[in-house]
FIKOLZA-1660 file (N, C-alpha, C; in steps of 0.1 Angstrom, whole numbers, plus 5000, padded with zeros to 4 digits):
% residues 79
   i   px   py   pz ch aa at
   1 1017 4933 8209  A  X  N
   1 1029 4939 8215  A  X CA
   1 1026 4951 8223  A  X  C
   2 1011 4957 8220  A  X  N
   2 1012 4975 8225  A  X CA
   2 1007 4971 8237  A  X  C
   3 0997 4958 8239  A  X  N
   3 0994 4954 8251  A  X CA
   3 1004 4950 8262  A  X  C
   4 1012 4944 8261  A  X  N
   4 1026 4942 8263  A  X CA
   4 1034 4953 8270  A  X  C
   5 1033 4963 8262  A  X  N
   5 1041 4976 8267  A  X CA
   5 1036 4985 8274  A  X  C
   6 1020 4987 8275  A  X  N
   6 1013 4989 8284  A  X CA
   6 1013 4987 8298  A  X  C
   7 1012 4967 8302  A  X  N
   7 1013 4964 8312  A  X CA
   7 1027 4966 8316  A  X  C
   8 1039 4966 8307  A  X  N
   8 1048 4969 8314  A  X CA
   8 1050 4984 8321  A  X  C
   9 1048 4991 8311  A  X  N
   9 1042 5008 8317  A  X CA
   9 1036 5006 8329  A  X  C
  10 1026 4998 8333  A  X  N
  10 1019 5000 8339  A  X CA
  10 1022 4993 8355  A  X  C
  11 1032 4985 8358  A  X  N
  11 1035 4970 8361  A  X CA
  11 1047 4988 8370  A  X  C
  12 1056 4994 8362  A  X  N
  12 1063 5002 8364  A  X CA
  12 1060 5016 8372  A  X  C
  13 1048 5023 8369  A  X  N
  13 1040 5032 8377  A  X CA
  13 1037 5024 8390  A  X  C
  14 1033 5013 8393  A  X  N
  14 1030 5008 8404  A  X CA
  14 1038 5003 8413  A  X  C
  15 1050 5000 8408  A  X  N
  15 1060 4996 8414  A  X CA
  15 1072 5008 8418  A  X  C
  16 1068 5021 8412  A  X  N
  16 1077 5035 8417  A  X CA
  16 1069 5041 8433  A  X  C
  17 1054 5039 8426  A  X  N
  17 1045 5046 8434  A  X CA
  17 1046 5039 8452  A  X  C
  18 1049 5024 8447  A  X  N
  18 1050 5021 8462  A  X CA
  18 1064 5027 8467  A  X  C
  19 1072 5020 8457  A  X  N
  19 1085 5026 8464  A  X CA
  19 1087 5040 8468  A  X  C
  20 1078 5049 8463  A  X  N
  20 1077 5066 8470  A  X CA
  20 1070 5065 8479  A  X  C
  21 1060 5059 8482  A  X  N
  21 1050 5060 8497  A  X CA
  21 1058 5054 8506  A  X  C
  22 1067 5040 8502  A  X  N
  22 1075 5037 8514  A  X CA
  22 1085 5046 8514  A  X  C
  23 1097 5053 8506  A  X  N
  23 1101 5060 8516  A  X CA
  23 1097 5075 8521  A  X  C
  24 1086 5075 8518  A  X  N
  24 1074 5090 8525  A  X CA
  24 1074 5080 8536  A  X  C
  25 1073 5073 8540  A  X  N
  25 1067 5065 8552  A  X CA
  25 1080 5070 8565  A  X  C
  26 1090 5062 8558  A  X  N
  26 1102 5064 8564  A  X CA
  26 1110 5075 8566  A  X  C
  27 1106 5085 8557  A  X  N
  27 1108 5099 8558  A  X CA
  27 1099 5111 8570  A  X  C
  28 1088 5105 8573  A  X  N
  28 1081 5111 8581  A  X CA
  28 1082 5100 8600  A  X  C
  29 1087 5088 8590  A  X  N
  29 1092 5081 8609  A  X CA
  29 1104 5088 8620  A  X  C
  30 1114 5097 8600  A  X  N
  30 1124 5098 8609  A  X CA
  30 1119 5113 8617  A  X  C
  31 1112 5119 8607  A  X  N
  31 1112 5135 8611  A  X CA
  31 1101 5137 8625  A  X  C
  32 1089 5129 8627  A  X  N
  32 1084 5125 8636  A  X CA
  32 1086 5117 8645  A  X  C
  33 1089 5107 8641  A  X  N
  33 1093 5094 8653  A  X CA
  33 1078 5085 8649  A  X  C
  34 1081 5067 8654  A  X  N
  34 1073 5060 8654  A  X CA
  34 1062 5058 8658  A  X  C
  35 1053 5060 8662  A  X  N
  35 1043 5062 8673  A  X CA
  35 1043 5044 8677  A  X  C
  36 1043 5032 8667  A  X  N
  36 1041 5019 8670  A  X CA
  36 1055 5018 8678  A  X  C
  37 1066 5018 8675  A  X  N
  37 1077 5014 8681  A  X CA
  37 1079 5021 8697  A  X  C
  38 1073 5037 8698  A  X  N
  38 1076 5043 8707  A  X CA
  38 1061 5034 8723  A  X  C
  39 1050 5027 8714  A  X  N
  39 1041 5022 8725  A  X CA
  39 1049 5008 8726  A  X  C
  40 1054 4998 8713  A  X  N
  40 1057 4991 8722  A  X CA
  40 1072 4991 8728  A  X  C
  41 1078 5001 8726  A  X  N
  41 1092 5001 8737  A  X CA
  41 1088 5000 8748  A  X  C
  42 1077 5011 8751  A  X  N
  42 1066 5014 8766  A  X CA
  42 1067 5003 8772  A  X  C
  43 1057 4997 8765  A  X  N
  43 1053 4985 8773  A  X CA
  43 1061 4972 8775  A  X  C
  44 1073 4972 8769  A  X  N
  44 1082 4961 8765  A  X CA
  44 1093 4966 8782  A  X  C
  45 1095 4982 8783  A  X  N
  45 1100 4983 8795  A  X CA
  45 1089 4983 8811  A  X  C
  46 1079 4987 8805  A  X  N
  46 1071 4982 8814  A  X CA
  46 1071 4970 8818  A  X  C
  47 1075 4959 8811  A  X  N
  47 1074 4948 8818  A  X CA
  47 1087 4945 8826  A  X  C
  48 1100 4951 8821  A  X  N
  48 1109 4947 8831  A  X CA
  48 1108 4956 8842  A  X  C
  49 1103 4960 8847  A  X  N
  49 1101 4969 8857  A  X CA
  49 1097 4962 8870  A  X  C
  50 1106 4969 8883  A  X  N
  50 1106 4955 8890  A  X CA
  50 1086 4963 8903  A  X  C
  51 1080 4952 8899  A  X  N
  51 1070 4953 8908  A  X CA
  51 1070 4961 8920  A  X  C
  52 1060 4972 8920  A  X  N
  52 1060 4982 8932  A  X CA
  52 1050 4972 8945  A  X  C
  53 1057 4980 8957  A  X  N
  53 1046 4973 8967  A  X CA
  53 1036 4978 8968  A  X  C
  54 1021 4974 8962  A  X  N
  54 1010 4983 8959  A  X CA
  54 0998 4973 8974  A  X  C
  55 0995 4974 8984  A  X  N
  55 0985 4965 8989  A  X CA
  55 0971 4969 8984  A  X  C
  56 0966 4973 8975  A  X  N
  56 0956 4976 8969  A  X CA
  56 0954 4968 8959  A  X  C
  57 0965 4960 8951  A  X  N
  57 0967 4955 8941  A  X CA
  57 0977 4939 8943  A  X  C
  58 0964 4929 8944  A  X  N
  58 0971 4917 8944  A  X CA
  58 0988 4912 8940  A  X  C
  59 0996 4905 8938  A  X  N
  59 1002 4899 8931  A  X CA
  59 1004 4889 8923  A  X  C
  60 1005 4887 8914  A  X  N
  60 1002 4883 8902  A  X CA
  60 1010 4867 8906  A  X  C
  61 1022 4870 8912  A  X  N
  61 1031 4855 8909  A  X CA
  61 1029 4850 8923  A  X  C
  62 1026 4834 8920  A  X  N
  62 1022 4826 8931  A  X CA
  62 1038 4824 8941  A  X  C
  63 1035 4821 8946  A  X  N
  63 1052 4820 8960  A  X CA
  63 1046 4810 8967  A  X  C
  64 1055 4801 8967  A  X  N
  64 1055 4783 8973  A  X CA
  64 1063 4782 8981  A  X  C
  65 1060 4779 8993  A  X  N
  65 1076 4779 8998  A  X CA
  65 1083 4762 8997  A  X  C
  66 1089 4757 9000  A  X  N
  66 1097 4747 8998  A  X CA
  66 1093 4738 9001  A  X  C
  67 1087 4739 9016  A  X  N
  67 1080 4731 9022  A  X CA
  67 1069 4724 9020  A  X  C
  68 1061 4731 9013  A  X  N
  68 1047 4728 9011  A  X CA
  68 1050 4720 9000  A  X  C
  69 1038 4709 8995  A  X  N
  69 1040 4703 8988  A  X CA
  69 1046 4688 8988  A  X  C
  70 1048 4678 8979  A  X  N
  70 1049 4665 8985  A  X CA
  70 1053 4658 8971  A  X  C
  71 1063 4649 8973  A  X  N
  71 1071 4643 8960  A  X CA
  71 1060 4631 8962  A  X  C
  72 1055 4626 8946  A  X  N
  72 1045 4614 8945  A  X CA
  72 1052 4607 8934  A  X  C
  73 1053 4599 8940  A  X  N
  73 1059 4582 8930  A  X CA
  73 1050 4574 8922  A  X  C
  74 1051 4572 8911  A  X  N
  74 1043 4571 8898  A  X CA
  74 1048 4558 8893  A  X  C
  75 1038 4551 8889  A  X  N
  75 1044 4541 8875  A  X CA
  75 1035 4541 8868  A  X  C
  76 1042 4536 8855  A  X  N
  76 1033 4536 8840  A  X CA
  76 1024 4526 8838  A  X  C
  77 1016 4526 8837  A  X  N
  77 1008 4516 8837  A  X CA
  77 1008 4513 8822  A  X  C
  78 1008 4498 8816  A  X  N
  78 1004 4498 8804  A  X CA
  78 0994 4490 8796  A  X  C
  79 0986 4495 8790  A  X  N
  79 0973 4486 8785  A  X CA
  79 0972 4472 8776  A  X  C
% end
């Protein structure tokens, strides 16, 4: 039974100890700020950002114009 009340002792320190580091975690996100949330807001608004005209720097999205290109008629062949 003392083994018993031990692990529970013990089962209970471990289970306070996290719950104080998490909210020290959260206590110092608020007083400082995120550093994970604040890079990926960055780069999350970075991507809506509408492309500068750089001619140094390729562009990334291919442009087709309507014309190009050619409808091909298919059938299924079956074995």
């Amino acid at each position: 039974m003392f083994k018993f009340l031990v692990f529970l002792f013990m089962f209970f320190l471990i289970l306070v100890s996290l719950l104080g580091f998490s909210a020290l975690r959260a206590f110092k996100a608020i007083l400082f700020g995120n550093p994970k949330k604040r890079t990926q807001s960055h780069a999350s608004s970075a991507g809506r950002r509408r492309p500068q005209n750089n001619p140094s720097r390729p562009s990334r999205r291919k442009i087709i114009s309507k014309e190009e290109g050619e409808y091909i008629d298919y059938e299924e062949v079956n074995d």
